[in-house]
N, CA, C and O atoms as CSV, one atom per row, in Angstrom:
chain,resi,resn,atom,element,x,y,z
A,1,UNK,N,N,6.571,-4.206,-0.969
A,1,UNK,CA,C,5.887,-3.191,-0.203
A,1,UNK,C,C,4.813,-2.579,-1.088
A,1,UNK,O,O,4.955,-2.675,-2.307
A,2,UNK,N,N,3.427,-1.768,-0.427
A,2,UNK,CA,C,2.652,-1.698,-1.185
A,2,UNK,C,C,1.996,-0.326,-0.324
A,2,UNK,O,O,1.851,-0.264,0.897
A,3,UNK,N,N,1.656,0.715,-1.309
A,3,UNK,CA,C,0.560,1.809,-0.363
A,3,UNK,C,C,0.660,2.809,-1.389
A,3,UNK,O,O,1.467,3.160,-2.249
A,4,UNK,N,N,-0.782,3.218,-0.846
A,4,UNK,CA,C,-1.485,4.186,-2.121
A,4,UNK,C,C,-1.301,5.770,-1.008
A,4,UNK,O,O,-1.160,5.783,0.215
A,5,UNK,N,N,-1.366,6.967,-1.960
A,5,UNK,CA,C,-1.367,8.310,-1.785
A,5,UNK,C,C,-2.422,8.633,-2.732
A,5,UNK,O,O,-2.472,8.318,-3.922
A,6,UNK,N,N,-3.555,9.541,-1.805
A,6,UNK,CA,C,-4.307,10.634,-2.647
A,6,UNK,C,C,-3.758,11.320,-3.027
A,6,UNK,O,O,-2.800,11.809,-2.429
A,7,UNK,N,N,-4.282,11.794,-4.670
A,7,UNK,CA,C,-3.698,12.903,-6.023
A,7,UNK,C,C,-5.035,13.266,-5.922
A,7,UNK,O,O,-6.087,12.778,-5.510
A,8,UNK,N,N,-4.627,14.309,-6.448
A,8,UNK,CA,C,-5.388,15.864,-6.948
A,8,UNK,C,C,-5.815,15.290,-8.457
A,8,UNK,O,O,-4.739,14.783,-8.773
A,9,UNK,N,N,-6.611,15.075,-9.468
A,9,UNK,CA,C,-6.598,15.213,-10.383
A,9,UNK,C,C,-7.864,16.127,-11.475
A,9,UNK,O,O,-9.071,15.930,-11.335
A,10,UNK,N,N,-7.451,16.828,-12.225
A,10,UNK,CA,C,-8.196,17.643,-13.062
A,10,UNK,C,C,-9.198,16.777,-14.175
A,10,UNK,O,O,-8.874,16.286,-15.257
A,11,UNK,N,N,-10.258,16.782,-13.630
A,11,UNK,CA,C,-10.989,16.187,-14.763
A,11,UNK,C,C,-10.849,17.169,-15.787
A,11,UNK,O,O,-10.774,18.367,-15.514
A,12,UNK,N,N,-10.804,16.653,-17.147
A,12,UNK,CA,C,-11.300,17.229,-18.633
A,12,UNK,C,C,-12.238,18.429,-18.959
A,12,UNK,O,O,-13.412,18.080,-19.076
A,13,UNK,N,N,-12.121,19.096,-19.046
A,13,UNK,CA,C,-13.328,20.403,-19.237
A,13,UNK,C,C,-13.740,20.854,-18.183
A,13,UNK,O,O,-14.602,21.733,-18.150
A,14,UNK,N,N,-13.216,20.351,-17.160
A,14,UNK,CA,C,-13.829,21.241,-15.719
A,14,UNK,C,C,-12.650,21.673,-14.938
A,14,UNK,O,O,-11.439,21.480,-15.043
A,15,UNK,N,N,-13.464,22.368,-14.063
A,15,UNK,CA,C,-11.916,23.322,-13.435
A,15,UNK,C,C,-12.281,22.553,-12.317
A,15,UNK,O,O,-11.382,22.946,-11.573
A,16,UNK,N,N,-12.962,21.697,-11.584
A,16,UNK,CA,C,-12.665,20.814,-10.504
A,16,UNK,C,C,-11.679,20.034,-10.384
A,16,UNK,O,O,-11.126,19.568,-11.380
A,17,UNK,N,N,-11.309,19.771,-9.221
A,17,UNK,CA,C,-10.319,18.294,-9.279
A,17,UNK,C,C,-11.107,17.140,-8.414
A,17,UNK,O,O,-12.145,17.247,-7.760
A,18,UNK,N,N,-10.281,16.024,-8.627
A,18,UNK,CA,C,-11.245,14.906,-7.964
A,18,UNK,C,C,-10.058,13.856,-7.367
A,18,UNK,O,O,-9.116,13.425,-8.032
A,19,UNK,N,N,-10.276,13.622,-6.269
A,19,UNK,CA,C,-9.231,12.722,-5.713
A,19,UNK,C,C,-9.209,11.116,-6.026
A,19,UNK,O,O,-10.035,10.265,-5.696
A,20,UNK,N,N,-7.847,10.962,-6.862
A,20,UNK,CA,C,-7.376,9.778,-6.911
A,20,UNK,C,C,-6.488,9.144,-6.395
A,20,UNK,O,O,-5.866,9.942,-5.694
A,21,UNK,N,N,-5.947,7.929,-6.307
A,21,UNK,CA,C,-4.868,7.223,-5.938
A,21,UNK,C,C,-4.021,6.599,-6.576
A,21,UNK,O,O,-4.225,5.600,-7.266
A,22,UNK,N,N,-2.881,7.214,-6.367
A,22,UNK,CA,C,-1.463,6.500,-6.734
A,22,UNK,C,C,-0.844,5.235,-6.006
A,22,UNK,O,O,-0.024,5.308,-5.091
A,23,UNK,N,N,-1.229,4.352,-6.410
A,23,UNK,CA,C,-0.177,3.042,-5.726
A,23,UNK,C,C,1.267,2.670,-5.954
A,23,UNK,O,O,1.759,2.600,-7.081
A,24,UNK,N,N,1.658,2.531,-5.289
A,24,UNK,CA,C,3.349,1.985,-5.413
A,24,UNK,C,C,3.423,0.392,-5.023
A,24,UNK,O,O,2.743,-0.212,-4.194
A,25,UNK,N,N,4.229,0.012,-5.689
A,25,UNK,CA,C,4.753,-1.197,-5.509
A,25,UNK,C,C,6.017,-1.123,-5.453
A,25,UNK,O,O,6.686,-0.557,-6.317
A,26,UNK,N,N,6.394,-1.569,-4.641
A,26,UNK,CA,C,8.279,-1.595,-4.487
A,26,UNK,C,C,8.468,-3.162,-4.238
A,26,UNK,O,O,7.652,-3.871,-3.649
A,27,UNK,N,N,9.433,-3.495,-4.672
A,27,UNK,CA,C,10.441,-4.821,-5.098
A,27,UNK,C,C,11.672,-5.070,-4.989
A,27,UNK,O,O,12.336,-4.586,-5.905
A,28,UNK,N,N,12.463,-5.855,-3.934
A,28,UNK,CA,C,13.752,-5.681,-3.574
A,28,UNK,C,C,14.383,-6.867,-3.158
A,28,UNK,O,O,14.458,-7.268,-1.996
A,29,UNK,N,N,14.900,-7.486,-4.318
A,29,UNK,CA,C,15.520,-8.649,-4.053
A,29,UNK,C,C,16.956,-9.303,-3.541
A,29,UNK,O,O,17.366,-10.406,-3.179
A,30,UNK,N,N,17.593,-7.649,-3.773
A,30,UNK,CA,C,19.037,-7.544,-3.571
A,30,UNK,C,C,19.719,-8.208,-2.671
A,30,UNK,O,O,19.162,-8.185,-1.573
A,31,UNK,N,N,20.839,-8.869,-2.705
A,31,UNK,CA,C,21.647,-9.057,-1.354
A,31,UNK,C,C,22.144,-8.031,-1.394
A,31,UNK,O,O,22.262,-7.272,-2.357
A,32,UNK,N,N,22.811,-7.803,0.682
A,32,UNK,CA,C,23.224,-7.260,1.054
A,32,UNK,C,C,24.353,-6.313,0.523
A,32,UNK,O,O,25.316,-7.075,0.609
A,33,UNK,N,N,24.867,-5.092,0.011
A,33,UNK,CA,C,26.165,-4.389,-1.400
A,33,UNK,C,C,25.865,-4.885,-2.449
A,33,UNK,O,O,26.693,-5.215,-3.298
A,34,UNK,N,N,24.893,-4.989,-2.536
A,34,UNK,CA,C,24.201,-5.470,-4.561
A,34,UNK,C,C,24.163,-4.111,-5.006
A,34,UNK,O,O,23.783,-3.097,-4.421
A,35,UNK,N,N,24.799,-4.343,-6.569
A,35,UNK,CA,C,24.658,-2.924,-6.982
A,35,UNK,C,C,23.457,-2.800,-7.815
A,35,UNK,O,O,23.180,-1.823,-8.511
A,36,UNK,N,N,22.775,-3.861,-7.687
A,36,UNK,CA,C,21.863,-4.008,-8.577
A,36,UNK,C,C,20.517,-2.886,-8.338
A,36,UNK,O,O,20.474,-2.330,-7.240
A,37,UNK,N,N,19.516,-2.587,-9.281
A,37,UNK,CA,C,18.926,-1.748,-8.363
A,37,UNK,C,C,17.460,-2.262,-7.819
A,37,UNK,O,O,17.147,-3.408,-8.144
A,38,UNK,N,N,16.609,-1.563,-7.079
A,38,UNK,CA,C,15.319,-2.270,-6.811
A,38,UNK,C,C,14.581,-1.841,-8.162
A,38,UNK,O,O,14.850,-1.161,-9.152
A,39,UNK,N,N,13.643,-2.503,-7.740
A,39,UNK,CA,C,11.862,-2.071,-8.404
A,39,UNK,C,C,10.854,-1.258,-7.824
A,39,UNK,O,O,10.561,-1.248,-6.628
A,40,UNK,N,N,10.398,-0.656,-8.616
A,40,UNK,CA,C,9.046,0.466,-8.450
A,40,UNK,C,C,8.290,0.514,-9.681
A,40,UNK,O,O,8.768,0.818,-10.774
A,41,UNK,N,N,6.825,0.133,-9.404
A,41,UNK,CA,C,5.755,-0.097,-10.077
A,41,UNK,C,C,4.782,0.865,-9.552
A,41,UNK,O,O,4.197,0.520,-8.526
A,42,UNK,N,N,4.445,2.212,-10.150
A,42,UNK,CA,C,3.207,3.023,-9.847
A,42,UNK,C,C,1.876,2.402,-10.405
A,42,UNK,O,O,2.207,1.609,-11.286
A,43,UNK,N,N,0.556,2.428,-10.267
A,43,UNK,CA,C,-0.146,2.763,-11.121
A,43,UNK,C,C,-1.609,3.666,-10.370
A,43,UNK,O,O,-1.855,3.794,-9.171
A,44,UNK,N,N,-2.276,4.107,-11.375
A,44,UNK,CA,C,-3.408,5.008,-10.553
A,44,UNK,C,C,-4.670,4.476,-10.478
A,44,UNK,O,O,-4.933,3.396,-11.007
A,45,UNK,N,N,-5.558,5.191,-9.814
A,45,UNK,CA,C,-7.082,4.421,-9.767
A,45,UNK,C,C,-7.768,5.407,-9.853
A,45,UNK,O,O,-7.123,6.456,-9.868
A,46,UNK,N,N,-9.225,5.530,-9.939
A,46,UNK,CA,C,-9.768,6.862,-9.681
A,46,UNK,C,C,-10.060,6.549,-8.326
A,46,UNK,O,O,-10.444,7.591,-7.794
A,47,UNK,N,N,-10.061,5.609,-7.517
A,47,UNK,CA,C,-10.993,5.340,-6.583
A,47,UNK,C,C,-10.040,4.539,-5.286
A,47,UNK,O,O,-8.835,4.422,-5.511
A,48,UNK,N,N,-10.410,4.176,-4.385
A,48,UNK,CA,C,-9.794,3.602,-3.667
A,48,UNK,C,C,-10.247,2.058,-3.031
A,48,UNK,O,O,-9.676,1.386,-2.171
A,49,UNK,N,N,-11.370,1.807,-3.725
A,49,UNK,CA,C,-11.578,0.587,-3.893
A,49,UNK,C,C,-10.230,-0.837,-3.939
A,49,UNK,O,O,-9.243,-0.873,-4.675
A,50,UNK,N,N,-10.670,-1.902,-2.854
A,50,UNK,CA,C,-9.781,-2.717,-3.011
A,50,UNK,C,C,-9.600,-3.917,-4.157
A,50,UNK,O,O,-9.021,-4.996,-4.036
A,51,UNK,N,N,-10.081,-3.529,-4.956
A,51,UNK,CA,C,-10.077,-4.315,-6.621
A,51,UNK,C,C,-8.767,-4.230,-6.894
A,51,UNK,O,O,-7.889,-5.022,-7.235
A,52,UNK,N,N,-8.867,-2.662,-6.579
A,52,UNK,CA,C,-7.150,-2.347,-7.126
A,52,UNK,C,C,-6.232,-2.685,-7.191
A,52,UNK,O,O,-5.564,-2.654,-8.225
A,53,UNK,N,N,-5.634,-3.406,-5.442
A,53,UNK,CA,C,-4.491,-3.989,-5.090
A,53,UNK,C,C,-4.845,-5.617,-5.485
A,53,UNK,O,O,-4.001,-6.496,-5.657
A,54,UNK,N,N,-5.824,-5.719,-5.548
A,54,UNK,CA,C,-6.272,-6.914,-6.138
A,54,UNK,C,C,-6.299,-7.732,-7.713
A,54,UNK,O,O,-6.317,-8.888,-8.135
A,55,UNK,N,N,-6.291,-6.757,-8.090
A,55,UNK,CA,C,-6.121,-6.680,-10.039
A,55,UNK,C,C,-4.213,-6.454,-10.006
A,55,UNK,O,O,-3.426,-7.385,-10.174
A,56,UNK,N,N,-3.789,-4.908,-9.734
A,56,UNK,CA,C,-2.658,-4.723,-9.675
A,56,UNK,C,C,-1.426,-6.556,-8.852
A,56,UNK,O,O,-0.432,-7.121,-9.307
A,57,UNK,N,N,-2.036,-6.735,-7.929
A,57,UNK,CA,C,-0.715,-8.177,-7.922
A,57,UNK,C,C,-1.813,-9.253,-7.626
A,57,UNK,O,O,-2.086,-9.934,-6.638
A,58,UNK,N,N,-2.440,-9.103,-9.144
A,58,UNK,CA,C,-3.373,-10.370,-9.389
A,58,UNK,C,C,-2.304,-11.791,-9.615
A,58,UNK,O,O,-2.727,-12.938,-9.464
A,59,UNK,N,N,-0.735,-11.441,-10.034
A,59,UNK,CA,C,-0.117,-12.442,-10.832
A,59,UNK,C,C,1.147,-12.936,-9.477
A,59,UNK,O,O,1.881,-13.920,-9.388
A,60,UNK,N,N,0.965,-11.873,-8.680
A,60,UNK,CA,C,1.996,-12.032,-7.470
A,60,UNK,C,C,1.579,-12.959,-6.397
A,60,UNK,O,O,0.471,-13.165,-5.901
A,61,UNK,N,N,3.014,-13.584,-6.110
A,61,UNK,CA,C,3.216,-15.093,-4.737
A,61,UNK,C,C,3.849,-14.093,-3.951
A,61,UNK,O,O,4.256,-13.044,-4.449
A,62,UNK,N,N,3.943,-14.352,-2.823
A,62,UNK,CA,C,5.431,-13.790,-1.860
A,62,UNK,C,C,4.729,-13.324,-0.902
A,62,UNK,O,O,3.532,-13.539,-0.712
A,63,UNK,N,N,5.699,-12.441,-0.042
A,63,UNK,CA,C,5.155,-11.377,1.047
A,63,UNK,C,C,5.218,-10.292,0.808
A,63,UNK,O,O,5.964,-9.741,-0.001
A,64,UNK,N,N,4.263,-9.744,1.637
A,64,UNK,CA,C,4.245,-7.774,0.918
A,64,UNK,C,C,3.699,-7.274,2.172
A,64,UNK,O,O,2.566,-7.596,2.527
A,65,UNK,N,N,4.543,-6.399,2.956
A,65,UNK,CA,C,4.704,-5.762,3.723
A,65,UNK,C,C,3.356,-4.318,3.109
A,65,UNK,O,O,3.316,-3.902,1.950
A,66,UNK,N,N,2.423,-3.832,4.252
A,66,UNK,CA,C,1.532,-3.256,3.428
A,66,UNK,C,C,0.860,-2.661,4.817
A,66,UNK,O,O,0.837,-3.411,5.792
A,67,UNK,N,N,0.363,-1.452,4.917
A,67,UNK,CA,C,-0.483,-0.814,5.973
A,67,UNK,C,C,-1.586,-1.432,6.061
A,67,UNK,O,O,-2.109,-2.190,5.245
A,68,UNK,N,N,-2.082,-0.960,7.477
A,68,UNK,CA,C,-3.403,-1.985,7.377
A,68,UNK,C,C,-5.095,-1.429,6.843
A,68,UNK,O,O,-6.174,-1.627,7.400
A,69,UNK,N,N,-4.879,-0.915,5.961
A,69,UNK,CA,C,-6.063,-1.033,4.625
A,69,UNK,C,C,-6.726,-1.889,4.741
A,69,UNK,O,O,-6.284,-2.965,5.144
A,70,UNK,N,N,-7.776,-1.743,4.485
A,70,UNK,CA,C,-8.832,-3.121,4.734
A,70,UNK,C,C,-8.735,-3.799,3.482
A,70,UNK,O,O,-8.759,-5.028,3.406
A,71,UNK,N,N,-8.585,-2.753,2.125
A,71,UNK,CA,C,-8.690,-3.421,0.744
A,71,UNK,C,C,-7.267,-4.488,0.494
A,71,UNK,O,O,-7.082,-5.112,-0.550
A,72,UNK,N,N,-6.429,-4.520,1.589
A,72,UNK,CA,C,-5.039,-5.262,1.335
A,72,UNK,C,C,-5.995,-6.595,1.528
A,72,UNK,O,O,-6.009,-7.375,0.575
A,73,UNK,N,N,-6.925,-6.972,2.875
A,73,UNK,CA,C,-6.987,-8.044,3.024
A,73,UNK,C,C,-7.641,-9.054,2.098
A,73,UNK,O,O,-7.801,-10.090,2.743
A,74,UNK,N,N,-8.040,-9.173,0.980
A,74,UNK,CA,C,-8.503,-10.331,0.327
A,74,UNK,C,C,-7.342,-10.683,-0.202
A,74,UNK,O,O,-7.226,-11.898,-0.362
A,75,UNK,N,N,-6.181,-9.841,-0.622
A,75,UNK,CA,C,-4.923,-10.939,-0.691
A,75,UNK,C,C,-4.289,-11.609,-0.339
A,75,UNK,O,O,-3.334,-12.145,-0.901
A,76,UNK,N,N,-4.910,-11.795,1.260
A,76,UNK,CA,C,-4.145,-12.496,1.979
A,76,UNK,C,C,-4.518,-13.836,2.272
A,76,UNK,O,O,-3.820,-14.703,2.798
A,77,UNK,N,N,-6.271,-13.951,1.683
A,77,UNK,CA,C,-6.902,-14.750,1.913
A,77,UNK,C,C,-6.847,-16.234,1.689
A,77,UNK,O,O,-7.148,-17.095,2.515
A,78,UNK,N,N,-6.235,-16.498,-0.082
A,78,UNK,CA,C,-5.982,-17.943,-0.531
A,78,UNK,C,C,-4.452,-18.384,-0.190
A,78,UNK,O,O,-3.945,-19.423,-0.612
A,79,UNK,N,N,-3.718,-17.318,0.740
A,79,UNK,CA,C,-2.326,-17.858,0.580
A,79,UNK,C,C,-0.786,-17.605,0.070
A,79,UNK,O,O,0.394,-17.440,0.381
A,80,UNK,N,N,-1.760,-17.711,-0.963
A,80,UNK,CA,C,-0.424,-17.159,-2.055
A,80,UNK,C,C,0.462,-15.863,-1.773
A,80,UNK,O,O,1.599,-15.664,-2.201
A,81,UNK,N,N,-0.367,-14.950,-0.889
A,81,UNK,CA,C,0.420,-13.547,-0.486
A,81,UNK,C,C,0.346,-13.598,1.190
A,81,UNK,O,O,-0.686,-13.676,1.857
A,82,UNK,N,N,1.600,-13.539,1.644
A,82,UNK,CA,C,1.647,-13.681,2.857
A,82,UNK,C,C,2.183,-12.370,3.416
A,82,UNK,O,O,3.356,-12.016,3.293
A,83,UNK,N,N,0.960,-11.477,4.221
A,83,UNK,CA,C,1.365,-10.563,5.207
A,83,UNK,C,C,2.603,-9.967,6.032
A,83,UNK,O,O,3.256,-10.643,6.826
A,84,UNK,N,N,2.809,-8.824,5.789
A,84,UNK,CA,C,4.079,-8.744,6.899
A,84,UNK,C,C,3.920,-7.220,7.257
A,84,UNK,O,O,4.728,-6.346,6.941
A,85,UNK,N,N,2.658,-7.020,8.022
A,85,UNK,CA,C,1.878,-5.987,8.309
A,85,UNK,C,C,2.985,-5.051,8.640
A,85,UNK,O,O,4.105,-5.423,8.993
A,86,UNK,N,N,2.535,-3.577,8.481
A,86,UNK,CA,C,3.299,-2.476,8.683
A,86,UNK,C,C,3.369,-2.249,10.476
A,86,UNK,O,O,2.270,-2.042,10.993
A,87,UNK,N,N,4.176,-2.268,11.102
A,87,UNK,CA,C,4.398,-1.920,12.785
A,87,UNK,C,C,4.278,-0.561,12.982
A,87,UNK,O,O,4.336,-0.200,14.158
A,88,UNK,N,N,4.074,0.578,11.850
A,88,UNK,CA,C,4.207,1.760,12.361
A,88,UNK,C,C,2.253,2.294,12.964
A,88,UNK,O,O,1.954,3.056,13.883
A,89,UNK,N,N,1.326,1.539,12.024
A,89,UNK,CA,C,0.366,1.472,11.952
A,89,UNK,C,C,0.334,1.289,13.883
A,89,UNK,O,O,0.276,2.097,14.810
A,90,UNK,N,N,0.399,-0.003,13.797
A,90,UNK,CA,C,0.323,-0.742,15.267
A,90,UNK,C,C,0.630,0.006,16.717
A,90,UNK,O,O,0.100,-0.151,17.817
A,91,UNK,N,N,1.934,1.072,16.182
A,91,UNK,CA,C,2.958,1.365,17.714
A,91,UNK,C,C,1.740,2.841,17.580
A,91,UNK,O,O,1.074,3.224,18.542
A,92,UNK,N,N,1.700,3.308,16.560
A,92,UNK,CA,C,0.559,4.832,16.666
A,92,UNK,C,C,-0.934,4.667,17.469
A,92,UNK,O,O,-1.694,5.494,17.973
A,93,UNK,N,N,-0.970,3.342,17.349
A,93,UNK,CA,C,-2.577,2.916,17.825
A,93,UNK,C,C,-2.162,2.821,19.725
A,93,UNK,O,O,-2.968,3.301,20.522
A,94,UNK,N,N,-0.834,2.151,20.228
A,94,UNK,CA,C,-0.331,1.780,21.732
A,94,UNK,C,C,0.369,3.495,21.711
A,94,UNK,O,O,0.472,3.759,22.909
A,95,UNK,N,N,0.751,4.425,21.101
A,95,UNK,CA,C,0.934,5.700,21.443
A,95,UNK,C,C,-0.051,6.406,22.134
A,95,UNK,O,O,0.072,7.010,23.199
A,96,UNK,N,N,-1.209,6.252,21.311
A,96,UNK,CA,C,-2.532,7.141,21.593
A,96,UNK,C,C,-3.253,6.747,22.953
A,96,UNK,O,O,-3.768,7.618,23.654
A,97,UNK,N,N,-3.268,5.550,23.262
A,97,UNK,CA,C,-3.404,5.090,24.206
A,97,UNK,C,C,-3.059,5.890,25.551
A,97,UNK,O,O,-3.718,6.433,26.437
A,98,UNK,N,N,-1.081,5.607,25.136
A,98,UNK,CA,C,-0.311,5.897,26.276
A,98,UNK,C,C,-0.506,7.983,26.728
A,98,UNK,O,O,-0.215,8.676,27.704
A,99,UNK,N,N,-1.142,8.240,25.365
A,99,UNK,CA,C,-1.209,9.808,25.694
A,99,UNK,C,C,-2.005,9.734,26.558
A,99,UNK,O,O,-1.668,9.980,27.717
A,100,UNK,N,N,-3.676,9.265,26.136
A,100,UNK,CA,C,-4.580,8.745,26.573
A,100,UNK,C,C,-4.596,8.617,28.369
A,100,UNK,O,O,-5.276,9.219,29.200
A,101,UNK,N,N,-3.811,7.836,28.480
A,101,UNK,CA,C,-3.682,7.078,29.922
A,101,UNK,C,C,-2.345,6.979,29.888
A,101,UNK,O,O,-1.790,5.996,29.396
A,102,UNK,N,N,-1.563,8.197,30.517
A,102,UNK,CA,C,0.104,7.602,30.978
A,102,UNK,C,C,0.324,6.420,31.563
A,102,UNK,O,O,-0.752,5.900,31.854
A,103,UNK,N,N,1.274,5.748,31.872
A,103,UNK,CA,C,1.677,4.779,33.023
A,103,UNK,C,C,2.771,5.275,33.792
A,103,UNK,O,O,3.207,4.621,34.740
Protein backbone atom coordinates (compact mmCIF):
# COMPACT_ATOMS: atom_id res chain seq x y z
CA UNK A 1 0.00 0.00 0.00
CA UNK A 2 1.19 3.41 -0.78
CA UNK A 3 -0.07 7.31 -0.02
CA UNK A 4 1.39 10.48 0.83
CA UNK A 5 0.00 13.20 3.62
CA UNK A 6 0.80 16.96 3.56
CA UNK A 7 3.29 18.18 6.60
CA UNK A 8 3.75 21.46 7.82
CA UNK A 9 7.40 22.01 7.68
CA UNK A 10 9.63 24.92 9.16
CA UNK A 11 12.17 26.02 6.88
CA UNK A 12 15.63 27.08 8.63
CA UNK A 13 15.79 30.75 9.67
CA UNK A 14 12.34 31.57 8.78
CA UNK A 15 9.27 31.53 10.73
CA UNK A 16 7.29 30.27 7.58
CA UNK A 17 6.31 26.79 7.00
CA UNK A 18 6.11 25.11 3.65
CA UNK A 19 4.14 22.08 2.75
CA UNK A 20 5.66 18.75 2.34
CA UNK A 21 4.90 15.14 1.92
CA UNK A 22 5.16 12.19 3.91
CA UNK A 23 4.83 8.86 2.07
CA UNK A 24 4.11 5.56 3.55
CA UNK A 25 4.74 2.36 2.33
CA UNK A 26 3.17 -0.52 4.04
CA UNK A 27 4.15 -4.28 3.44
CA UNK A 28 2.27 -7.33 4.53
CA UNK A 29 3.13 -10.63 3.81
CA UNK A 30 1.70 -12.46 6.72
CA UNK A 31 -0.53 -15.47 6.68
CA UNK A 32 -3.58 -15.46 8.17
CA UNK A 33 -2.57 -15.57 12.85
CA UNK A 34 1.08 -14.77 11.84
CA UNK A 35 2.63 -13.29 14.66
CA UNK A 36 4.97 -11.94 12.60
CA UNK A 37 4.77 -8.26 12.15
CA UNK A 38 4.15 -6.04 8.93
CA UNK A 39 6.29 -3.33 7.32
CA UNK A 40 6.25 0.46 7.22
CA UNK A 41 8.58 2.53 5.20
CA UNK A 42 8.07 6.51 5.59
CA UNK A 43 10.01 8.82 3.63
CA UNK A 44 9.54 12.71 2.85
CA UNK A 45 9.67 14.97 -0.21
CA UNK A 46 9.50 18.59 -0.33
CA UNK A 47 7.20 18.35 -3.17
CA UNK A 48 4.65 16.19 -4.51
CA UNK A 49 5.98 15.44 -7.67
CA UNK A 50 5.64 11.84 -9.03
CA UNK A 51 9.52 11.08 -9.16
CA UNK A 52 8.92 10.31 -5.74
CA UNK A 53 6.88 7.18 -5.77
CA UNK A 54 8.97 6.51 -8.60
CA UNK A 55 12.58 6.69 -7.09
CA UNK A 56 11.05 5.49 -3.60
CA UNK A 57 9.88 1.65 -5.25
CA UNK A 58 12.36 2.14 -8.02
CA UNK A 59 13.61 -1.60 -6.84
CA UNK A 60 9.91 -2.97 -6.26
CA UNK A 61 7.86 -6.04 -8.43
CA UNK A 62 4.37 -6.86 -7.01
CA UNK A 63 1.05 -5.10 -6.48
CA UNK A 64 0.43 -1.97 -4.57
CA UNK A 65 -2.82 -1.02 -3.79
CA UNK A 66 -2.56 3.02 -4.06
CA UNK A 67 -5.19 6.07 -4.53
CA UNK A 68 -5.64 7.36 -7.70
CA UNK A 69 -2.76 10.04 -7.90
CA UNK A 70 -1.78 10.62 -11.18
CA UNK A 71 2.05 10.44 -10.01
CA UNK A 72 1.23 6.50 -9.07
CA UNK A 73 0.73 5.97 -12.79
CA UNK A 74 4.17 5.60 -14.48
CA UNK A 75 4.58 2.60 -12.22
CA UNK A 76 2.30 0.89 -13.64
CA UNK A 77 3.48 1.36 -16.96
CA UNK A 78 6.43 -1.42 -17.76
CA UNK A 79 4.63 -4.06 -15.66
CA UNK A 80 6.57 -4.88 -13.09
CA UNK A 81 3.99 -3.08 -10.57
CA UNK A 82 0.62 -4.18 -10.93
CA UNK A 83 -2.34 -1.91 -9.74
CA UNK A 84 -4.94 -2.70 -7.26
CA UNK A 85 -6.55 0.74 -7.27
CA UNK A 86 -8.08 2.09 -4.06
CA UNK A 87 -12.32 1.54 -4.28
CA UNK A 88 -12.82 4.21 -1.75
CA UNK A 89 -11.60 6.82 -4.33
CA UNK A 90 -14.16 5.24 -6.94
CA UNK A 91 -17.54 4.68 -4.56
CA UNK A 92 -16.96 8.83 -3.43
CA UNK A 93 -16.95 9.77 -7.16
CA UNK A 94 -20.80 7.23 -7.73
CA UNK A 95 -21.78 9.00 -4.12
CA UNK A 96 -21.60 12.50 -5.46
CA UNK A 97 -23.38 11.65 -8.27
CA UNK A 98 -26.15 9.88 -6.36
CA UNK A 99 -26.42 13.23 -4.08
CA UNK A 100 -26.32 14.93 -7.30
CA UNK A 101 -29.24 13.03 -8.93
CA UNK A 102 -31.12 10.60 -6.43
CA UNK A 103 -32.65 7.45 -7.99
Amino acid sequence: HADDTPVQVLLPGNKKTKTGRLWAYVRDDRNAGSALAPAVWFAYSPDRKGIHPQTHLACFSGVLQADAYAGFNELYRNGGITEAACWAHARRKIHDVHVRIPS
